[in-house]
Structures are given as structure tokens and as C-alpha cells.
C-alpha positions in Angstrom: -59.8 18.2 23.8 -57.8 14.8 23.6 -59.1 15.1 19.4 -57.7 18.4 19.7 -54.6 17.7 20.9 -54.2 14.7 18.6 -54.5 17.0 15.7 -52.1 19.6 16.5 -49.4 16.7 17.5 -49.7 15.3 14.1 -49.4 18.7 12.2 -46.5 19.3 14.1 -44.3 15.9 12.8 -46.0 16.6 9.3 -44.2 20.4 9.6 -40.9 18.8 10.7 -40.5 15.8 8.3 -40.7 18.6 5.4 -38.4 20.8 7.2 -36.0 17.9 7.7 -36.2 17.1 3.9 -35.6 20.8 2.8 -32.5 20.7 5.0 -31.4 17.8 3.3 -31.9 18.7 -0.6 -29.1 21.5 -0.6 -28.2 23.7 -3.0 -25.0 22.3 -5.3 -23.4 25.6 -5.0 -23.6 25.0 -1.1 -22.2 21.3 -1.1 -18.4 21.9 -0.1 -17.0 20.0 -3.4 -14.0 17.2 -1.8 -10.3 19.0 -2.1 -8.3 17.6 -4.9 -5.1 16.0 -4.2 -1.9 17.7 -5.4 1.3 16.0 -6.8 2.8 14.2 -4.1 4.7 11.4 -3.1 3.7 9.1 -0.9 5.5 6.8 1.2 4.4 3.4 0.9 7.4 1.7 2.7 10.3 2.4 4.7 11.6 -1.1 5.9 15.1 -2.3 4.2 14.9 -5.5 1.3 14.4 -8.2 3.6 11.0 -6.6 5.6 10.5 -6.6 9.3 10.5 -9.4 10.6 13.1 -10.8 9.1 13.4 -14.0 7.9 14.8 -16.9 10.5 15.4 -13.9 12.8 15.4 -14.9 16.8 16.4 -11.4 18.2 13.3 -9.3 20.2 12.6 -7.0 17.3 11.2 -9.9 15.1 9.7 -12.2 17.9 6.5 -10.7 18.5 5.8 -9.2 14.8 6.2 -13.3 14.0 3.4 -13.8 16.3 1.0 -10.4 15.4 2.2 -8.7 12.2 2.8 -4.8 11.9 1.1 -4.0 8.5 2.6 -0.6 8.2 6.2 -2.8 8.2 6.5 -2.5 4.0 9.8 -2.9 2.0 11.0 0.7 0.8 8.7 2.2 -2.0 7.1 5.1 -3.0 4.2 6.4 -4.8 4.0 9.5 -7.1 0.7 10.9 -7.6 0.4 13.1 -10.7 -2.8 15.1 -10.0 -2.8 17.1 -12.7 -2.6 14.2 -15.5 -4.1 11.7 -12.9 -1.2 9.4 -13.2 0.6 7.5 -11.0 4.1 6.5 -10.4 6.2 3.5 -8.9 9.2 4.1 -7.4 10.8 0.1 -6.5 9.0 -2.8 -7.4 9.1 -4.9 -3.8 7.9 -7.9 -2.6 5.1 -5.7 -1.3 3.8 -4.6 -4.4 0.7 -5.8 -4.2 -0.3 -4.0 -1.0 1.6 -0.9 -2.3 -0.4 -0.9 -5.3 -3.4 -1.2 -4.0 -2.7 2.0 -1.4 -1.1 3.7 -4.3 -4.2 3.8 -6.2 -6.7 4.3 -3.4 -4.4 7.2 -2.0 -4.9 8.7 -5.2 -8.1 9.8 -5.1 -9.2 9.5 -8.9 -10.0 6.6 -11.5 -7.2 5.2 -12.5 -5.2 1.9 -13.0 -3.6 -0.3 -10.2 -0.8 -0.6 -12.6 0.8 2.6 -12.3 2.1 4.5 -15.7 5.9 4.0 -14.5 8.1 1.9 -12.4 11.5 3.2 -11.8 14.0 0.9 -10.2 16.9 1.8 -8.3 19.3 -1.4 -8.4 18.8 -5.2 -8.8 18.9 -6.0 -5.0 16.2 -7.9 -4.1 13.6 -5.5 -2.0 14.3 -3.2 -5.4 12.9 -4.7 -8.2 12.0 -8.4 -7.4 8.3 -7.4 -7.1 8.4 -6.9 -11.1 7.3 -11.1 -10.9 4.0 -10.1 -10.0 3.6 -8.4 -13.2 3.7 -11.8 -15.0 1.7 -14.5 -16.3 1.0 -16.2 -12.7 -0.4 -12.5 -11.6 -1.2 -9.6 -13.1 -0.8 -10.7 -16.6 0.5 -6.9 -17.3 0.2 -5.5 -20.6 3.3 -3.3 -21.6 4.1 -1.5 -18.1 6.8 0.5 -18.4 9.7 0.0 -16.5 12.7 2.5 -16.0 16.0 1.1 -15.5 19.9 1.9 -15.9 22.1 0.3 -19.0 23.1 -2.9 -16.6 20.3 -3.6 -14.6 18.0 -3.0 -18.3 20.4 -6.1 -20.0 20.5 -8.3 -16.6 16.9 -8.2 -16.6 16.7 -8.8 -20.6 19.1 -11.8 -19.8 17.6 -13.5 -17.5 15.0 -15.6 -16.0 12.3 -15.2 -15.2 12.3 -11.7 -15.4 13.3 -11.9 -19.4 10.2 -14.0 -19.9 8.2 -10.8 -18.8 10.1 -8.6 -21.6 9.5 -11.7 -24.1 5.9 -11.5 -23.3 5.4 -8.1 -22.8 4.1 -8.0 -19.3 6.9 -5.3 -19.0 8.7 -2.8 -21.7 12.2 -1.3 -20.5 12.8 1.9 -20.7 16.8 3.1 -20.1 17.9 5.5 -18.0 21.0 7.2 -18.1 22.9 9.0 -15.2 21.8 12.4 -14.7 19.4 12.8 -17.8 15.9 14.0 -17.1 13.0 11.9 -18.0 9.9 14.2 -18.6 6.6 12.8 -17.3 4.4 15.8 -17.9 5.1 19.2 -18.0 5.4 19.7 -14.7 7.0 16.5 -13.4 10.7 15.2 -14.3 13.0 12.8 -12.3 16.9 12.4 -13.0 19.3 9.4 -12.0 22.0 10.2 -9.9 24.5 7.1 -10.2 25.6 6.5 -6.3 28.2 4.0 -5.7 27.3 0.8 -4.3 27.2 -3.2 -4.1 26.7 -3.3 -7.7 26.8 -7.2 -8.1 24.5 -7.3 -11.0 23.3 -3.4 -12.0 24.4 0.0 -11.2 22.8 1.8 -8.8 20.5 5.1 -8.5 19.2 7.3 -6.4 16.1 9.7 -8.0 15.9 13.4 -8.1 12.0 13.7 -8.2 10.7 17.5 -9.7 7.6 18.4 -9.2 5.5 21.4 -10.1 6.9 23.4 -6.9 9.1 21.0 -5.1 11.6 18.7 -5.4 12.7 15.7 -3.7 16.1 13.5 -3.4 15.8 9.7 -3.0 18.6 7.5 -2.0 17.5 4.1 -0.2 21.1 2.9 -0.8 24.6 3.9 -0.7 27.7 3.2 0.4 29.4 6.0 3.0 28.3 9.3 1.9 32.5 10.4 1.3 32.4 7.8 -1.4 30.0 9.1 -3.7 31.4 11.8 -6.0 28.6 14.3 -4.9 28.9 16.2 -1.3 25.3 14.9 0.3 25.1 18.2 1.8 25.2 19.7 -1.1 22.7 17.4 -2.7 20.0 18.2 0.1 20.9 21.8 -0.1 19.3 21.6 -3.9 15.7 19.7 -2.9 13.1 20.3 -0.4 13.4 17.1 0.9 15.8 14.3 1.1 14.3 10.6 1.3 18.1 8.8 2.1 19.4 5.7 3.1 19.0 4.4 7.0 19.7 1.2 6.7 21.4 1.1 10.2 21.2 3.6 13.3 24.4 3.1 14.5 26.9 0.1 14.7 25.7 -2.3 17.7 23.2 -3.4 15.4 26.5 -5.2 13.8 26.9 -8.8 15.3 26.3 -10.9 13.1 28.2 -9.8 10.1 31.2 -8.0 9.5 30.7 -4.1 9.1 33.2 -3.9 6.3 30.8 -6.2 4.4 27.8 -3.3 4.8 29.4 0.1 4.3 26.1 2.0 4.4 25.9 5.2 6.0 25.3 5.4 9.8 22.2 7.3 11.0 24.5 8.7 13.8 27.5 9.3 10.7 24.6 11.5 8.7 23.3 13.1 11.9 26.6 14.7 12.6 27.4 15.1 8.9 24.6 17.4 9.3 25.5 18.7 12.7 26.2 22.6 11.5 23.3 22.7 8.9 20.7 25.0 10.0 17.2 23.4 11.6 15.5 23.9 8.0 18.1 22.0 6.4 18.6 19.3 8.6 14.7 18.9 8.5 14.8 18.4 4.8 15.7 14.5 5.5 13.7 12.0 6.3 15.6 8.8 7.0 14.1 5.5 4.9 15.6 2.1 4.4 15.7 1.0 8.3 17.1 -2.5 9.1 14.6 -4.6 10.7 17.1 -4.2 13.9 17.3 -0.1 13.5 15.5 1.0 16.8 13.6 4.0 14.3 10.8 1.8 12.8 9.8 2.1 16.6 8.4 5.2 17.1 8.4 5.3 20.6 12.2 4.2 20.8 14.9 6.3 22.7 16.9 7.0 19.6 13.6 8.1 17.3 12.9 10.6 20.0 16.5 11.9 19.6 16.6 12.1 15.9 13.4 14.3 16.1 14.4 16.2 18.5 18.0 17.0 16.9 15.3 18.4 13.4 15.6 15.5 11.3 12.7 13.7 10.4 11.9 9.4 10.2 9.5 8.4 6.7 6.4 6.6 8.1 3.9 4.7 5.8 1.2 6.5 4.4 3.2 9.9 4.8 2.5 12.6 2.3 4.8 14.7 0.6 3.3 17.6 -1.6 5.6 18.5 -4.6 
């Protein structure tokens, strides 16, 4: 009986190992293939030039991150993912590059180079274009990335060091931009600088109309007060389906250590009620970037992120995905 018994027990696992391995060996037509990723943008920073914390800063809203680091606090970038070519696009070259990079080309989902097919730069302040260094000699060594820039930031950069040793050596090849002329990336994808006025020290300055296959986008990290640029913002968001725009502060108590005249960007609070009439799907169009390491919105838990949400505006997060 115990012989028996022994017998059947063994027939039994014998019948379920197969059974397991049948389950296992599944039809290809049965194995759900992975989605592929469509031409977005991705945000791969949102923090203004200087990064969060801030250097030699003392106030509450550095303290800690001194201590325990945030790594989702990145200098203001973005990614563009061109599916359909499987390209990839830089837009600001910040002291976070590397990181960015490295997100840029894992987010992408297909084999392609950490050096991305184009970098577009929007000014020649330092969180904008200052990551270009590690695309030299002491880095990357880069072979021929092309760089996008305007008339005056294209000759400062040809002009000087070190960033004219990486032209020299062709780590980088500068490609000009002109305000309001398309540059075709494929035949689906085109992006146009819009000249905004600004601190324009040593370049102009750009924002980026980003057109994509069946959306478009506005980016504006920086700008003086909305009234002083030649185009009515509202009617600049009106023309996208989304509006990536300058947040630099939330409102002016963040002012005091410097004098506000020396920072004329626009107010979170000015652009909120700039926006005050628009209707909710409007209004949800923006998605504020650029925040001061002081601006209460890189918290998401703060009083004043809860109010801009709940008044239909919208604050860019890292990793955030923006189909286009």
C-alpha cells in the first residue's frame, strides 16, 4: 500500500512539472509585446540655475537638503524623445547633465546614444548652457554634438574659453538659430525661437516652441515681466497644448536679500492672475518651471503648491511626461 502510494505521489509532481513548463513556453503571439514610447518631452529639471540647495545658503529651505540631498532637485532641462526616428533631444545644457543624460537615455526606451542628436540652448546664464564643459576633453570627449544657439550666444561661445576650445576641437559644432525660424528635426518634429527679452549680459535670449506630431508645447524658463515681451503670453499659451514658463519666484517675500528691481521675473501670483479669466483648460495648459531654491512649489506638500493646483494650473515635477 505505502509502494502504492509512493508511486501515485511521484506521477503526480512528474504531471505538474510538465504542466508548469507548458505554461511557461507561451505562444509569441500571446506574449503582450512592451508599448512603445511616443514623442514626448520629458522633464528632467525644474530647479532655477543655481540648484536647490543653493550655494552658501543658511535659510530652512537649504539646511536639511545640505545634510540629505533631494535627487529629484535638477537645474531646469528637458528631454525630447523622438520615437519615431529614435532620437533624442536636449533642451539646456546644466550643471546636471550628466544625471540628465543618463535619465534621458534610459527614459527613452530604445538603443541609442547618451549624447543626444541636439542641444538647444536658451541663453548664456549659467544653469543654461554651462553643462556644455562636460562635452570636452576632461569628460565626454564628444565628437561633433550639435549645439543650437542664437547669433550672440553662437560668437560668445566661439570667443571664448573654454567653451571655444570645444568648437576648436570639435567636441561641439554650432548650429545658429534665428528668431522665429523653424528648425526641422524630422518630419514630424520642429521647434522655433521665440526671442523674449531678458538679462542679456552676454547672448540673447529664447524661449522654444516645441511641435510635435500632434501637440505642441511653449518653453520659457526665463523672462522678464510678461508686459515686456512684444508677444501677449496669453496669447502665446492659447497657440500650444502646454506652456513650460518661467517660476523663478512665487511671489515677492522671497525678496530679501536682493533688490526686486535687479530680478524682474514674472511672479507666480502676477501669472496666476494674468490668467485669472482664462477658462480651467487653458489655465491647465501651464506648468510652472524654473522655481528658486526659496519658491515654496518645489515642495509639494506646501500651502501655496496646493493653491496653485487647486486654482487649474499645474507645477513640472522630474521625471514628468509630456506626450506630443
Amino acid at each position: 500500500m505505502n509502494l502504492l502510494r509512493f508511486f501515485i505521489a511521484v506521477c503526480f509532481c512528474l504531471s505538474c512539472g510538465n504542466e508548469s513548463k507548458t505554461k511557461k513556453a507561451l505562444p509569441t503571439s500571446e506574449i503582450e509585446a512592451p508599448q512603445k514610447l511616443k514623442t514626448s518631452l520629458i522633464i528632467l529639471g525644474n530647479v532655477q540655475d543655481a540648484g536647490s540647495p543653493h550655494i552658501a545658503c543658511k535659510k530652512e529651505c537649504c539646511t536639511a537638503l545640505f545634510i540629505d540631498p533631494d535627487a529629484n532637485r535638477k537645474v531646469v532641462s528637458l528631454g525630447l524623445i523622438d520615437a519615431e526616428n529614435e532620437n533624442t533631444y536636449l533642451f539646456e545644457a546644466t550643471p546636471d547633465i550628466p544625471e540628465q543624460l543618463r535619465n534621458l537615455k534610459d527614459k527613452a526606451h530604445f538603443n541609442t546614444n547618451e549624447i543626444p542628436k541636439g542641444i538647444f540652448i536658451t541663453h548664456a546664464h549659467i544653469g543654461h548652457y554651462t553643462g556644455l564643459m562636460y562635452l570636452g576633453k576632461e569628460a565626454t570627449n564628444a565628437k561633433n554634438a550639435i549645439v543650437y544657439a542664437m547669433p550672440r550666444l553662437k560668437a560668445f561661445l566661439e570667443a571664448n574659453g573654454p567653451w571655444g576650445q570645444l568648437v576648436s576641437n570639435k567636441n561641439i559644432v554650432l548650429e545658429e538659430l534665428h528668431n522665429k525660424e523653424e528648425i526641422v528635426l524630422s518630419e514630424e518634429i520642429k521647434v522655433i525661437p521665440l526671442k523674449v527679452p531678458h538679462r542679456d549680459e552676454y547672448s540673447e535670449t529664447v524661449g522654444f516652441k516645441i511641435v510635435g506630431p500632434n501637440k505642441s508645447a511653449l518653453f520659457i524658463p526665463d523672462i522678464d515681466k510678461w508686459e515686456k515681451w512684444e508677444t501677449s503670453i496669453v496669447e502665446a499659451v492659447a497657440d500650444v497644448d502646454y506652456a513650460l514658463i518661467d517660476a523663478t519666484f512665487y511671489d515677492a517675500a522671497e525678496m530679501i536679500n536682493r533688490e526686486i528691481s535687479e530680478i524682474p521675473h514674472p511672479f507666480v501670483i502676477e501669472t496666476m492672475e494674468l490668467f485669472n479669466n482664462q477658462p480651467e483648460v487653458v489655465r491647465n495648459k501651464i506648468h510652472f518651471i524654473h522655481l528658486n531654491h526659496t519658491n515654496p512649489l518645489l515642495s509639494p506638500e506646501s500651502e501655496q503648491t496646493k493653491e496653485v493646483l487647486a486654482k487649474g494650473f499645474n507645477i513640472s515635477r522630474i521625471n514628468d511626461i509630456i506626450e506630443l
